[in-house]
VEXMI-581687 format. One record per atom (N, C-alpha, C, CB): x, y, z. Coordinates in steps of 0.1 Angstrom, whole numbers, plus 5000, padded with zeros to 4 digits. Glycine has a CB too. Example, Ala and Ser with C-alpha at 12.3 -4.5 7.8 and 13.67 -1.06 7.14 Angstrom:
! VEXMI-581687
513249435078/512349555078/513249675078/511349555090/512849785071/513749895071/512950005079/514149945057/
! end
This chain:
! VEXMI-581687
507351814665/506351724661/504951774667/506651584666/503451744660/503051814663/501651704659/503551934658/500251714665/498951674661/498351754656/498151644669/498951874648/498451994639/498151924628/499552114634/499451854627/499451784612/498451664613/501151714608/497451634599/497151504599/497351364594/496551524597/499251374593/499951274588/501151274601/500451294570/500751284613/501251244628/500951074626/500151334643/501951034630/501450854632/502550844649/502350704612/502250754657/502850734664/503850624666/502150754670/505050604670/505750524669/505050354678/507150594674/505550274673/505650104683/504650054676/505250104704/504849894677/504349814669/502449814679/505449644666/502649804694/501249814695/500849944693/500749774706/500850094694/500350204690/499550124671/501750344690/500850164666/500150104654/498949984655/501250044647/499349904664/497849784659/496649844668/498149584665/496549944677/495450014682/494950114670/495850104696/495950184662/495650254654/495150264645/495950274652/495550154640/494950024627/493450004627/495549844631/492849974638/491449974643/490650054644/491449944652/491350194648/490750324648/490550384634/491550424657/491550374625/491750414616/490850464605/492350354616/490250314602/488650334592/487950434602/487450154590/487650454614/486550514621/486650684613/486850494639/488150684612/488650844608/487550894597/490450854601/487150974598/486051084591/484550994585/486951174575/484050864593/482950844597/481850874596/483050834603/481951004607/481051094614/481451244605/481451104632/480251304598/480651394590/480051514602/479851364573/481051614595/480651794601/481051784615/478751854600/480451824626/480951844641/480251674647/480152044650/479751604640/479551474647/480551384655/478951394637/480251344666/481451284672/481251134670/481551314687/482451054668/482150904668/481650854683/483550814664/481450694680/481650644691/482650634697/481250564692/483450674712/485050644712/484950494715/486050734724/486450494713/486650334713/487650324727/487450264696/487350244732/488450144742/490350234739/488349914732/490950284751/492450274744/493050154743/493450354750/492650064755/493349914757/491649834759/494749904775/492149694759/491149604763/491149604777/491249464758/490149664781/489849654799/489449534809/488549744803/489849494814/489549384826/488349484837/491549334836/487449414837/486149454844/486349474858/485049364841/486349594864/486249554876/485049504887/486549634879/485649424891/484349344898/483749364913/484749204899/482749394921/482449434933/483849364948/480549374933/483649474954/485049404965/483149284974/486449624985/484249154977/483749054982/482949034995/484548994983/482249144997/481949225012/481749095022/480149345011/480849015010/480448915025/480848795031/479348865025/482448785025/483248735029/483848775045/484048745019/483848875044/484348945061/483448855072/483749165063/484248885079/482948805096/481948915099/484048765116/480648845100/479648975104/479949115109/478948935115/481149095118/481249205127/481949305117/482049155142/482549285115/483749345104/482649385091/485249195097/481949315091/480949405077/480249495075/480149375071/479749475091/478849565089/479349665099/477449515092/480449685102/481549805106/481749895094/483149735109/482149795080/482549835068/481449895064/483149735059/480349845065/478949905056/478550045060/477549805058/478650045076/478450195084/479250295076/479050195101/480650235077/481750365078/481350395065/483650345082/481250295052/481150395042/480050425037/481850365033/478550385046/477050445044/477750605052/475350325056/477850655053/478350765065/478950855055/479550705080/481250785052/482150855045/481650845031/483550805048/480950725026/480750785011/482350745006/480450985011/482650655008/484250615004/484250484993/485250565020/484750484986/484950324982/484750224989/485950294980/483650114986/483650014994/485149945000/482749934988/486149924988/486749864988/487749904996/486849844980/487750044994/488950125006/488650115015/489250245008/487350145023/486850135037/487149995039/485150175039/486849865035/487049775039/488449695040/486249725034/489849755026/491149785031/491449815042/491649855025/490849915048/491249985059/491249895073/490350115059/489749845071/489249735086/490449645085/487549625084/490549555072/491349445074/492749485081/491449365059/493449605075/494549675081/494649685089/494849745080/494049695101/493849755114/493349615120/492549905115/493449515114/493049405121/494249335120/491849325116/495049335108/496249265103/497649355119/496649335078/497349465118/497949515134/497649455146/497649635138/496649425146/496449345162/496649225162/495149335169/496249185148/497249015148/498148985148/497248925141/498649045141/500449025139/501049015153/501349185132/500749085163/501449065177/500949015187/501749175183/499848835177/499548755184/500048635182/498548755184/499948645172/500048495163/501148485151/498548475154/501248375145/502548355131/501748265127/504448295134/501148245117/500348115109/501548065102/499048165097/501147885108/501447815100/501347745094/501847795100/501647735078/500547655064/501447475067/500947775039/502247505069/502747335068/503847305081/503847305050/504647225080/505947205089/506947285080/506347025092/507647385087/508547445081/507947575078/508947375070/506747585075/506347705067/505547815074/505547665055/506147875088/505547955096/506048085091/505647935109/504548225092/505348335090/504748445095/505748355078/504848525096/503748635102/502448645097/504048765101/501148735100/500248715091/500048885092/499048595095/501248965097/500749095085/500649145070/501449185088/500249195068/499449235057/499849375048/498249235064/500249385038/500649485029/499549545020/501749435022/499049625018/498249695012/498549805005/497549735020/498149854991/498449944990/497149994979/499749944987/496450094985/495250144974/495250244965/494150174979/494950224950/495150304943/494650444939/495050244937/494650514944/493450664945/494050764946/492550694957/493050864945/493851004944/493151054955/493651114930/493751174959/494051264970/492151274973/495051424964/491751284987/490851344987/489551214990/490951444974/489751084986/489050984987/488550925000/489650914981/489151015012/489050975023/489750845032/488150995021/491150855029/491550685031/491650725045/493150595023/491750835053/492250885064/491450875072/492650995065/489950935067/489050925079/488450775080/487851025078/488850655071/488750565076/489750455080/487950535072/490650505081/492050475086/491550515104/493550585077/490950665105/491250655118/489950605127/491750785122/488750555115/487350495122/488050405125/485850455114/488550285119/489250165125/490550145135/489650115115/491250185132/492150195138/492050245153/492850245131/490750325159/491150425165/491550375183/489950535161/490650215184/491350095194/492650105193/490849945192/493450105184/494850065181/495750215188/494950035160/494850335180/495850475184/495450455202/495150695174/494050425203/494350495219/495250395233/492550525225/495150265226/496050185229/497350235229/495950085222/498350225221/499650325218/499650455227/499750375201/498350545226/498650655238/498350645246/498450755238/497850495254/497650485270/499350415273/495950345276/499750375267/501250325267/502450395269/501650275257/501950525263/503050665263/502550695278/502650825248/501350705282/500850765289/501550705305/499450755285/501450575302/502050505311/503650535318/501950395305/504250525304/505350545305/506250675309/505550495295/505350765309/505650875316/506950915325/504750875321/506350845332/507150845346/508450775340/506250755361/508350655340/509750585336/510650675325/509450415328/510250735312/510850805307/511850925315/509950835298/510851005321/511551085334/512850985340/510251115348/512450885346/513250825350/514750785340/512450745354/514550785329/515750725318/516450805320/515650705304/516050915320/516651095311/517251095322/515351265307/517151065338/518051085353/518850975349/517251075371/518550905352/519750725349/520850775340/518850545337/520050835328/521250825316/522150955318/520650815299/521951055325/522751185331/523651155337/522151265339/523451055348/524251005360/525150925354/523450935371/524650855337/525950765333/527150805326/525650665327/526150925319/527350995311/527851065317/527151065301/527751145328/528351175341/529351115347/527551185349/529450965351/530050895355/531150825341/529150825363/530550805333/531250765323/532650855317/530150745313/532051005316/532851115315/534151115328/531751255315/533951075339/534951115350/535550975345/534351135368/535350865342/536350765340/536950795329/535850645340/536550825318/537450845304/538350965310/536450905289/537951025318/538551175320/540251075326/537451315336/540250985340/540950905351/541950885335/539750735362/541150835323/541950725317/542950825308/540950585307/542850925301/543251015297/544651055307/542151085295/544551095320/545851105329/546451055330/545951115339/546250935328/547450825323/547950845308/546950665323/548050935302/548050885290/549750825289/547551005279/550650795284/551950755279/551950625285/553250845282/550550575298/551350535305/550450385305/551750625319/550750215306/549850145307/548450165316/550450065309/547250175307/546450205318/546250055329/544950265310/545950085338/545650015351/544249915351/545550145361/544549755356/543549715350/542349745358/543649585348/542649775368/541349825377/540249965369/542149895396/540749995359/540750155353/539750085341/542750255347/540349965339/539949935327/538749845335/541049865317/538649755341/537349675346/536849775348/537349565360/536549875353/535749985363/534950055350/537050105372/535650065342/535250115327/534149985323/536850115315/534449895319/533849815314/532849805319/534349725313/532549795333/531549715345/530749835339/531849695367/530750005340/530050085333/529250055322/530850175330/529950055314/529250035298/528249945294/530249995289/528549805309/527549735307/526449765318/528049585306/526449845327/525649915332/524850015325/526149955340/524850085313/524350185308/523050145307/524950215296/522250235314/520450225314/519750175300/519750395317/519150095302/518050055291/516850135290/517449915292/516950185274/515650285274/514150185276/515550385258/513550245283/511950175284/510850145273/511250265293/510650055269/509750035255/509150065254/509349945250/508550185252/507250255251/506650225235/507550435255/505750165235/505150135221/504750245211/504050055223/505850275197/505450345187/504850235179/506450435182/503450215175/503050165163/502350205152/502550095166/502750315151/502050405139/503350465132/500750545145/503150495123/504750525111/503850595099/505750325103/504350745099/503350795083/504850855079/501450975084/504950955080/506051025067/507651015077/505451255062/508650865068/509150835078/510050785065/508350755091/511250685073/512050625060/512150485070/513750725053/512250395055/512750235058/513750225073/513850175042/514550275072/515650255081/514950325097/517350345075/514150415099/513850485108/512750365114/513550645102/511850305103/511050245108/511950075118/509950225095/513150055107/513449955114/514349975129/514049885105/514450105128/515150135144/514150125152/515750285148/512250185148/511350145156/511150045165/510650145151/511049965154/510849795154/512149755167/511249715134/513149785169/514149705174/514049795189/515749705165/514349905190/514150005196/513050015208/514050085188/512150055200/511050135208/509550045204/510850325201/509049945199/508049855201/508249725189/506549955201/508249635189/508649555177/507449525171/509549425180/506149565172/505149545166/504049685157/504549485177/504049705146/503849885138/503549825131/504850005134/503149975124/502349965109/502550105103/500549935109/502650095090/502950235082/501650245072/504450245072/500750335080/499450395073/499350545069/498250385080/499850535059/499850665050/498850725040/500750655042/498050835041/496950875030/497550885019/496250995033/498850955019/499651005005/500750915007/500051175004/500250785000/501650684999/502650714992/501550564994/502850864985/504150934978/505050974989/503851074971/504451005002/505451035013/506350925013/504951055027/505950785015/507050685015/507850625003/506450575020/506550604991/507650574981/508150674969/507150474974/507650794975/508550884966/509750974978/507151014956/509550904985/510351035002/511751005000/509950955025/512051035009/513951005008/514350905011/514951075017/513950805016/514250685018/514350555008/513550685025/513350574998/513450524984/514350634967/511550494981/515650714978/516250784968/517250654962/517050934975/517750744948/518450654942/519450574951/519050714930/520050644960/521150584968/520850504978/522050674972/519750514981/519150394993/518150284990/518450475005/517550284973/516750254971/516650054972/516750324960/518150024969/518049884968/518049834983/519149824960/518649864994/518949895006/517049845008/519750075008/516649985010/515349975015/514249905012/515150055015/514049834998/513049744994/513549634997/512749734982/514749594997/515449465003/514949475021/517549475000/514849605026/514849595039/512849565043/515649755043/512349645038/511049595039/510449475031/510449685035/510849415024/510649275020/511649155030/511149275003/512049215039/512449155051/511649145063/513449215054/511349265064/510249265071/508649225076/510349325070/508749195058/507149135053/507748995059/506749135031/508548955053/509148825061/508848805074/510448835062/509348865081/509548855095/510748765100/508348815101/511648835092/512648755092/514048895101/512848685073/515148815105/516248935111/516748965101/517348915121/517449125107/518049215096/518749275104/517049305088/519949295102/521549365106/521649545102/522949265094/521249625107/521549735100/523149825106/520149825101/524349815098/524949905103/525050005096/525849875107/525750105110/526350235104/527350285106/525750315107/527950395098/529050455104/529150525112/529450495098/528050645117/528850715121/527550715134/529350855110/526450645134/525250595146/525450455148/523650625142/525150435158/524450305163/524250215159/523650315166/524850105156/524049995144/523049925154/525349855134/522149835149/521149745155/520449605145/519949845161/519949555154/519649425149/517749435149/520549295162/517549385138/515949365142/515549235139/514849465134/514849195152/514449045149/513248985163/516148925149/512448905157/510948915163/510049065158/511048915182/510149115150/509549205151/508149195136/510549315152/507149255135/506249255126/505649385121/505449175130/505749375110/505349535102/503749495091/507249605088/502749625098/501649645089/501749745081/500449655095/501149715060/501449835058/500349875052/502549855052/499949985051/498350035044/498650175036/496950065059/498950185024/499250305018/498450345010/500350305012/497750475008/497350524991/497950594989/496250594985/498050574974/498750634964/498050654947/500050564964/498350744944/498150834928/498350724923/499250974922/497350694909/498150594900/499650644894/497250554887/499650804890/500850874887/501450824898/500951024885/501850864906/502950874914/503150724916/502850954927/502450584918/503150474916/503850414903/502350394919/503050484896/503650454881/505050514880/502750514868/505150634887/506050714885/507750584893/505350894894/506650594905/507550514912/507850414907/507350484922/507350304901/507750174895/509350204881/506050104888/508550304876/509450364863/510850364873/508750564854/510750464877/511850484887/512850414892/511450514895/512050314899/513450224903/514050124891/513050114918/513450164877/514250064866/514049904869/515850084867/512449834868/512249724868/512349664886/513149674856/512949744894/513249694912/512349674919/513949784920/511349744916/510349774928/509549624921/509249964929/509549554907/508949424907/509849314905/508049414898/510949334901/511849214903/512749204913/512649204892/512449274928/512949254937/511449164945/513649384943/510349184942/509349114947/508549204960/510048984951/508949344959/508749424967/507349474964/509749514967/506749504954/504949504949/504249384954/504649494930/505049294945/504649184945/503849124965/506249104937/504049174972/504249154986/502749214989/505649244992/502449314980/501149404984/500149394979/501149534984/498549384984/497049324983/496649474975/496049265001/496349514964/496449574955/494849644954/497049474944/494649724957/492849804957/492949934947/492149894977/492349924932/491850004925/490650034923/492249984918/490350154935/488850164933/488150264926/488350174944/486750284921/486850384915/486250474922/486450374904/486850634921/486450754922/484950754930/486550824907/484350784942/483050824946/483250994947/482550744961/483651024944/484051194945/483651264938/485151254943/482551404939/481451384936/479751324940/481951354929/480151284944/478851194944/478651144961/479151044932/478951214967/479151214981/478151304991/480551264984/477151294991/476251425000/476151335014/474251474992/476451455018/476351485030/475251365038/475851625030/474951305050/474151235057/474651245074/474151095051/473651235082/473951225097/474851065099/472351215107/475551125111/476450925112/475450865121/478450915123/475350775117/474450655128/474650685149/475250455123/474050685150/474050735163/474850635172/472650755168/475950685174/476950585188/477750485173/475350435204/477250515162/477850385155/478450255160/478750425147/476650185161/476550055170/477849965162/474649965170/477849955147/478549825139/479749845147/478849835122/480349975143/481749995144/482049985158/482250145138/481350005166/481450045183/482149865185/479350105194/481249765178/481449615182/482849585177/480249505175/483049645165/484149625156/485749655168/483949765141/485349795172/486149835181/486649745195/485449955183/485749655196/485349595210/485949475210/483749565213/485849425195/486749315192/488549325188/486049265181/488949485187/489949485185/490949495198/489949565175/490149555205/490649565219/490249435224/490049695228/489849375225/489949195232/491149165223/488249045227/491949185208/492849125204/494249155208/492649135193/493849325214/495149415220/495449315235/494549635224/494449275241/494649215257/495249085252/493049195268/495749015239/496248905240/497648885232/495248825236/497849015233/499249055226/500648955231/499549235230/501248905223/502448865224/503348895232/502748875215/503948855247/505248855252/506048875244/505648755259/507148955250/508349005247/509248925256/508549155249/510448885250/511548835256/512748935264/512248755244/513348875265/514548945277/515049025266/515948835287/515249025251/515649075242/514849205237/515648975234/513749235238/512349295233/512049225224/512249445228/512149125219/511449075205/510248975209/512548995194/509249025202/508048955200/507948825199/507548995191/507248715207/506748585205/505648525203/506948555212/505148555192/504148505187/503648415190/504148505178/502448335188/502148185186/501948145180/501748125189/502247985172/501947945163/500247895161/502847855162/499947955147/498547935144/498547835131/497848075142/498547705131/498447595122/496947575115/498947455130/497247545104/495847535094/495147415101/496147505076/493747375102/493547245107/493547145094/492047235117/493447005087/493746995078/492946965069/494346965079/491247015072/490547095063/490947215056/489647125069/491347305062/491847425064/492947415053/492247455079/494247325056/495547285052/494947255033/496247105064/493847135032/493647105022/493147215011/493047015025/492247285016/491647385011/492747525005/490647415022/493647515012/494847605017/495547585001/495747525033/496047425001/496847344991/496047394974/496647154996/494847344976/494647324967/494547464960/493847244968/494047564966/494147694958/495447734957/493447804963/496747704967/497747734958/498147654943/498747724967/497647534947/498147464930/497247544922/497947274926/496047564922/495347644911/496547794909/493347704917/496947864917/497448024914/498747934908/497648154930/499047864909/500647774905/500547754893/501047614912/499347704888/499047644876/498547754865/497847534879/498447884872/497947984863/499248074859/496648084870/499948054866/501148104861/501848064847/502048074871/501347924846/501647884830/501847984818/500547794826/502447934804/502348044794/501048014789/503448044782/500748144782/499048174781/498048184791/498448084774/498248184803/496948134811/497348284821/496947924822/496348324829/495948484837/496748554845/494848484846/497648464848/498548534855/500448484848/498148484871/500448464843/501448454834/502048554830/501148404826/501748694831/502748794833/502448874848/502648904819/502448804855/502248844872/503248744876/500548804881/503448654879/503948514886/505248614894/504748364872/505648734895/505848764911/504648794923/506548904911/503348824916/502248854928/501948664932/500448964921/501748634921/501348474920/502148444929/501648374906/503348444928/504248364936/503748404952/505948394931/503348524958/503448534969/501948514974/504348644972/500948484968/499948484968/499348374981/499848464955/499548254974/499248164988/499748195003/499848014985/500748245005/501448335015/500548425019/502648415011/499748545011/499148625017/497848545021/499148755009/497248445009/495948375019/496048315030/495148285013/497048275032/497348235049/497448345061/498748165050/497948425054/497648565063/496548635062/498448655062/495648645054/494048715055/493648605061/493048755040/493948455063/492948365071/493048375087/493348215067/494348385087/494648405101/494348525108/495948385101/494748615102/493848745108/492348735108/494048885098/491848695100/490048675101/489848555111/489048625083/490848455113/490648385128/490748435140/491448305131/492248515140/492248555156/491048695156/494248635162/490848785149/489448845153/488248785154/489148935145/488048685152/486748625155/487348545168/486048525144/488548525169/488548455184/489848515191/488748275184/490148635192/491848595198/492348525205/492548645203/491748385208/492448295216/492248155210/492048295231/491848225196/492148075185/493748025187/492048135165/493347895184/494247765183/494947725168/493247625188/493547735164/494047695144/493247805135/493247515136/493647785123/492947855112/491947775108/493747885101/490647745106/489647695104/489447695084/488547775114/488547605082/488547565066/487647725062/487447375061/486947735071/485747885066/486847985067/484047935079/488048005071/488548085071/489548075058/488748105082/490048015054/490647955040/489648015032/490847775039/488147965034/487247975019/487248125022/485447895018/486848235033/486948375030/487948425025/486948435039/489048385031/490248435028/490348415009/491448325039/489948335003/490248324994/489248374986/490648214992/487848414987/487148494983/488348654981/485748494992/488248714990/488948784997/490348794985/488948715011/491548724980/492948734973/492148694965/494348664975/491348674957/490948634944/490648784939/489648524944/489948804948/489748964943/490949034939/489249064953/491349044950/493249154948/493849094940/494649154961/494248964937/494548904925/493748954911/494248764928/492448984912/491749044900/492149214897/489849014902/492749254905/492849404910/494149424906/492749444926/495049334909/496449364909/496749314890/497549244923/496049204885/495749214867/495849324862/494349184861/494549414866/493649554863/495049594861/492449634877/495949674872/496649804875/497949674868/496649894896/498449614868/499549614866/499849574851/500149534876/498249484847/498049514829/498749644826/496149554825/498649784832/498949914826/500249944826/498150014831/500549874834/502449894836/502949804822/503249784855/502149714823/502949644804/502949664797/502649554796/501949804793/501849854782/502749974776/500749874781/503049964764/504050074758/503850164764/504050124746/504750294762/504750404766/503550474760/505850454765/503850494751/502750584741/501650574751/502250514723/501350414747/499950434753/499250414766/499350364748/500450404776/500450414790/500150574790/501850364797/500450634783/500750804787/499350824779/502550914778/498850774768/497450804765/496350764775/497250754753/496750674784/495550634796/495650714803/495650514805/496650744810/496750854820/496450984818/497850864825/496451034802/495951204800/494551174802/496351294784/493951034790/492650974791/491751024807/493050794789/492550934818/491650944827/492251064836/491350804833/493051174833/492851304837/492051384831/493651354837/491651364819/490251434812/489251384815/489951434799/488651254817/487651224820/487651234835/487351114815/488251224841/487651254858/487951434859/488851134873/488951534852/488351664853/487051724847/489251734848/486651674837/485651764831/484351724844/485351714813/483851684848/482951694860/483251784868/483051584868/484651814870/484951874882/485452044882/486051774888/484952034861/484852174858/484252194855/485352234853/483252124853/481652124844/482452234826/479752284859/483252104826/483552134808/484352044800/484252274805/484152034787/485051884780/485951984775/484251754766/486152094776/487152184767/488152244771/486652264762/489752224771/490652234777/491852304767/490852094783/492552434769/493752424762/494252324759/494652474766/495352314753/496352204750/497252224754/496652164740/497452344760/499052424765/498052374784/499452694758/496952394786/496952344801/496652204805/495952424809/496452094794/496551934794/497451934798/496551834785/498852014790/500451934793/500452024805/501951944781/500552144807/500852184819/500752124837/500052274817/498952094832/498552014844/498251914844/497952034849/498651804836/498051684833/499651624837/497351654816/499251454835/500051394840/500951384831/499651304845/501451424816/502251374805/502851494803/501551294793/504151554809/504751694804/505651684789/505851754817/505851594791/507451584779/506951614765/508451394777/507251704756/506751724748/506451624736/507251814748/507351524734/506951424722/505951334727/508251324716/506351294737/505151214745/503851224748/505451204754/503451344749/502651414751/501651434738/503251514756/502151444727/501551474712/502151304708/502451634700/502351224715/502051104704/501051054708/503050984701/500451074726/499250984736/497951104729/499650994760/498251214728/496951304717/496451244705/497651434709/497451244700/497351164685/496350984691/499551144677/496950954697/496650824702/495050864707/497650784716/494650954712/493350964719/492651034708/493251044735/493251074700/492151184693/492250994677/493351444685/492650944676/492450844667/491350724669/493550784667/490950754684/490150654694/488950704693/490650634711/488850844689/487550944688/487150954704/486150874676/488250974713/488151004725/488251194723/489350904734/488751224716/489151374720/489251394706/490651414729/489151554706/489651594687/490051764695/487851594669/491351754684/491751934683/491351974674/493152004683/490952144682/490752244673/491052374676/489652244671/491452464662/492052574669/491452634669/492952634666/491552754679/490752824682/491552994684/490252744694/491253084676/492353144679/493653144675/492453154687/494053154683/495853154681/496353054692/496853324683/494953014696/495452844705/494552714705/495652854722/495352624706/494952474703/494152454717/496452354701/492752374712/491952344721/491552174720/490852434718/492052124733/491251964735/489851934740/491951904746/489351874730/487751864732/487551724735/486751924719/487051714752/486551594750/485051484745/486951574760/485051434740/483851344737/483151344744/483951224736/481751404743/481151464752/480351284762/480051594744/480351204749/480051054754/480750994766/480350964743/481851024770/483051014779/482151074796/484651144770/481451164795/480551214803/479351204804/480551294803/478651184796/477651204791/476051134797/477951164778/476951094809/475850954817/476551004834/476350714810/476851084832/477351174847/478351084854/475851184860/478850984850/479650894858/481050904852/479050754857/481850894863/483550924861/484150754854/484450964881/484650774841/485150664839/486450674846/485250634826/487250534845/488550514852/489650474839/488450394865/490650504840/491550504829/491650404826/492750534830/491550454809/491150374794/489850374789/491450224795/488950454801/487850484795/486850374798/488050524781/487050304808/486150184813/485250214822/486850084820/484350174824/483450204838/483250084845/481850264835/483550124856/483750014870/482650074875/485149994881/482149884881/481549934894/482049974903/480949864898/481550034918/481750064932/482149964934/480850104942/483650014940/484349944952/484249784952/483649994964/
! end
């Protein structure tokens, strides 16, 4: 099959009704004239991230780092809230009613490609958090030395008793042989909690040995969120396992892991932050993948959703503000939140405190959940979401509560101004998570014509050219399979986004030079968003 021919039609009832539309446009434009292209889907606009919802201090943290990195507003300011959602979590548990207490970390996941810088401002914010964690190691030093002797001396000792019990063998062992044993085993040295709270290229189960183990309070911030959801840990054989296991965790609820042939353990008190980018391919890839799981287990559904667009390109160079006063305060406040961290029990698990809405706060709280409740209806905006919907009021209790204890860590309640930010704030991600997951609804065809779509329009900048083999689209583009590939062509070249021509003895993709033509990178489907 082939876009040689000009009686290619593409299969599915919506291809056809996009096509339908395009159709008359076909030979319009006489000789080498290009049409206007058209839309592949109807785009949902993206709208500016809510900057001045954040508390002073936090904004103008955000404004520095990305007057400086040149990053997406919206990412840079992902990033703060993340690094704040970590120091709260191992203060506090917000709770929206009687009954309804829960952690207030925070799941994130931003949509971008490689190179956008989620790292260097992962580590402007965070960087109170890393040096914290390595004054802890630092601490622990000595005691670790100390384990590694304790636990020598027990397997040492442990070994001469099994050895005692073995010489007896045919013969009842002796109960003194056996108490003496036992009194051991429950002697065996406790390793020293040295706090790991950082987690990048790692698996579900590894993180929850963290959590129980070695600090019960982390976060998994990853630049290339393919390490986690494309890694080994989300393989086919552990896949249900592990989204069940981190949607436990979002919880903050216990979880039983055994094993066969290691250690089993228990995790409970513990709280997980998560802050990922990832490729629209590779989530898409991932969603395809687990066969409808990753949203009808409610495992997406869990995460505050950032599709920003592309500043790449368009990034020169500037000096950083001197001492970067914002961020320096930003920093100042996260460490006052580290000094009010949560006790640990005789168990290691974390004890939070309860943080209750006041019932301004409560009311304000209510009532925007019945609005997201009520939009779930048929026909109305979220009506093919009602898994994000559903968890929605949940997460505005947790952006409220985090934007409390950083303005106070020795808040008492969640305040009503923090409800109203907080909900500036999920209205957005709610408008974000529409955007990106609109594209998951749509057919194949024309899912695969967005994604070649906005691999042509964000390469040609970055070659300074609209003209591409057709043997190196599929090569290096995101759509290999060969039918698929020539039905999303056909699809783009009908939109008067692209037209082939041969050239030689090979097929050439030309893109619409209009698609560029104003220097600015559209975002797939050929929309133009604003910044961040």
């Amino acid at each position: 099959m082939s876009t040689e021919g000009t009686d290619y039609e593409p299969r599915g009832a919506a291809a056809e009704e996009i096509l339908r539309r395009f159709r008359e446009k076909r030979g319009e434009a006489g000789g080498d004239a290009w049409p206007t292209p058209e839309q592949i889907i109807p785009a949902l606009a993206a709208v500016p991230y809510p900057i001045e919802a954040l508390p002073d201090v936090v904004r103008e943290a955000v404004q520095e780092v990305q007057g400086f990195l040149k990053a997406p507003l919206s990412m840079v300011a992902t990033s703060a809230v993340t690094a704040m959602s970590l120091a709260a979590q191992g203060i506090a548990d917000v709770e929206r009613a009687e009954g309804l207490r829960g952690p207030c970390s925070l799941f994130s996941i931003t949509v971008a490609e490689s190179g956008e810088r989620k790292s260097a401002c992962d580590n402007c914010f965070a960087k109170p958090l890393r040096d914290y964690e390595q004054a802890r190691i630092d601490e622990h030093t000595e005691q670790a030395k100390d384990f590694e002797a304790e636990m020598a001396a027990w397997n040492a000792r442990m070994e001469a008793l099994t050895a005692g019990l073995r010489k007896e063998k045919g013969k009842a062992a002796s109960a003194d042989s056996v108490a003496e044993l036992a009194e051991a085993q429950r002697a065996k040295p406790e390793a020293p909690r040295v706090p790991q709270m950082f987690y990048e290229d790692t698996t579900p189960e590894a993180i929850a040995w963290g959590l129980a183990k070695k600090w019960p309070s982390a976060a998994i911030m990853a630049a290339e969120g393919g390490m986690i959801l494309g890694g080994h840990g989300m393989s086919k054989e552990t896949l249900v396992r592990n989204l069940a296991l981190i949607n436990v965790l979002w919880d903050g609820a216990s979880v039983t892991i055994d094993r066969r042939t290691k250690e089993s353990f228990r995790v409970a008190g513990a709280r997980l932050t998560v802050g990922i980018q990832v490729q629209s391919g590779l989530l898409l890839d991932f969603v395809q993948s687990t066969r409808g799981l990753a949203r009808s287990s409610g495992f997406l559904a869990r995460f505050l959703i950032a599709w920003p667009e592309s500043t790449q390109g368009y990034r020169d160079f500037c000096e950083p503000p001197p001492g970067f006063p914002a961020l320096s305060a930003y920093h100042a406040q996260l460490r006052a939140m580290l000094e009010r961290q949560g006790t640990l029990d005789e168990h290691g698990r974390l004890v939070p405190r309860a943080l209750p809405l006041e019932p301004a706060a409560k009311q304000a709280w209510i009532t925007w959940h019945d609005n997201v409740e009520h939009s779930m209806r048929p026909t109305r905006e979220m009506a093919d979401l009602k898994d994000v919907a559903a968890k929605a009021a949940d997460n505005l209790a947790r952006v409220a509560a985090v934007l409390a204890v950083f303005e106070d860590p020795a808040a008492t309640i969640v305040a009503e101004r923090h409800i109203c930010a907080a909900a500036s704030i999920m209205n957005w991600h709610l408008q974000e998570a529409r955007r990106f997951f609109g594209q998951l609804a749509l057919p194949v065809e024309i899912g695969d014509a967005v994604l070649i779509d906005g691999w042509l329009v964000k390469r040609a900048p970055d070659t300074a050219k609209t003209r591409f083999t057709k043997r190196d689209v599929q090569r290096l583009g995101p759509v290999r399979e060969r039918e698929r590939f020539t039905q999303a062509l056909a699809i783009l070249e009908d939109a008067a986004r692209i037209r082939i021509v041969r050239e030689g003895r090979s097929w050439v993709v030309e893109l619409n030079p209009a698609l560029t033509g104003d220097g600015r990178r559209g975002t797939p489907g050929g929309k133009e968003a604003g910044r961040g």
